[in-house]
C-alpha positions as CSV (number, residue, x, y, z in Angstrom):
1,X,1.7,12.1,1.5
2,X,4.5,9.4,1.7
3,X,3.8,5.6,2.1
4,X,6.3,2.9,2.4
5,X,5.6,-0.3,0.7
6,X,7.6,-3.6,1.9
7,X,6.7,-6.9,-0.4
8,X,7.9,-9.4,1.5
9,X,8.4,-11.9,-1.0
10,X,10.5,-10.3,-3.0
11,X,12.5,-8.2,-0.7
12,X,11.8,-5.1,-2.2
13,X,10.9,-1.4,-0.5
14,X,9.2,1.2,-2.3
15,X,8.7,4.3,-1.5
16,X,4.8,6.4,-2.7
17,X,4.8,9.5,-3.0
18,X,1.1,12.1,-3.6
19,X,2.1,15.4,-4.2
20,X,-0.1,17.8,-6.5
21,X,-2.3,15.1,-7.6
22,X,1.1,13.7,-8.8
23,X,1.7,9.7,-7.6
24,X,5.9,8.9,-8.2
25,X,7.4,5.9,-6.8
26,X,10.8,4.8,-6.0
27,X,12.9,1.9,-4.7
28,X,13.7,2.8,-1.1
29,X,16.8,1.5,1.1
30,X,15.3,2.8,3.9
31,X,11.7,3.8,4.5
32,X,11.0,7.2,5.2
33,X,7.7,7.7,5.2
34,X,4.8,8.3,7.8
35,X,2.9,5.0,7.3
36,X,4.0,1.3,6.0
37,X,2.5,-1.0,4.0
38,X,3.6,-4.5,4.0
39,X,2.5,-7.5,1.9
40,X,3.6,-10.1,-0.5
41,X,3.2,-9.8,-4.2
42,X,0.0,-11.6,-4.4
43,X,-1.9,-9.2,-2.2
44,X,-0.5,-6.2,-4.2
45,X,-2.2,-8.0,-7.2
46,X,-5.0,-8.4,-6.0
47,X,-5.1,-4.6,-4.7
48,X,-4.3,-3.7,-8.2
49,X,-7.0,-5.8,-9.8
50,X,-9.2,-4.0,-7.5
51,X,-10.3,-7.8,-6.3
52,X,-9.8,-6.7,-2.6
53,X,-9.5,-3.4,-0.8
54,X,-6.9,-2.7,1.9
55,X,-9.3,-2.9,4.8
56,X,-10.3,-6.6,3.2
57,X,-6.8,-7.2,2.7
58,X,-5.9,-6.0,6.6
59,X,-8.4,-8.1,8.2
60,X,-7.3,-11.4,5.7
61,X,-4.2,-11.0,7.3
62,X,-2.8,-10.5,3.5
63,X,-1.5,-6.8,4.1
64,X,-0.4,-5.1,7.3
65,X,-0.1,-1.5,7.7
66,X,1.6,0.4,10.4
67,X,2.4,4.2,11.6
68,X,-0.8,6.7,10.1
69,X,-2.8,4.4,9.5
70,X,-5.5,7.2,8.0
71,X,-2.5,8.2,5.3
72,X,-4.0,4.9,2.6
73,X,-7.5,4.9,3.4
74,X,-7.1,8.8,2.5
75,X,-5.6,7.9,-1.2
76,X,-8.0,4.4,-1.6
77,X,-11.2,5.2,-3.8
78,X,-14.4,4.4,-1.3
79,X,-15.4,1.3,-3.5
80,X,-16.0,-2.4,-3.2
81,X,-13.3,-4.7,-5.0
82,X,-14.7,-5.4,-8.6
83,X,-16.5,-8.4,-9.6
């Protein structure tokens, strides 16, 4: 599974990569994978933090994703954002 991720604010591309159970990353010139995720740095935090969840974020308006839009939900734990 690839996933693009574009933070806006910063102007930086990254590119995710599952393979084996095996997450890698690297900066991207040019996406190249099936889905996009795009946010600023803030939203990524707060994903992080596990304060918000990508549907949360999606519907805020804080995160947008685009192409297979099943590819995150599928990598995502199933939990509520942590109190």
């Amino acid at each position: 599974m690839t996933i693009n991720v574009a933070v806006t604010d910063l102007r930086q591309q990254f590119v995710l990569i599952l393979s084996n159970s095996a997450l890698t990353w690297c900066k991207a010139a040019k996406p190249r994978g099936d889905t996009t995720l795009t946010l600023a740095r803030p939203a990524l935090d707060a994903l992080a933090l596990r304060q918000t969840i990508l549907p949360e974020a999606v519907k805020a308006g804080l995160a947008k994703v685009e192409g297979d839009a099943a590819s995150p939900r599928r990598c995502s734990p199933c939990s509520t954002p942590s109190t």
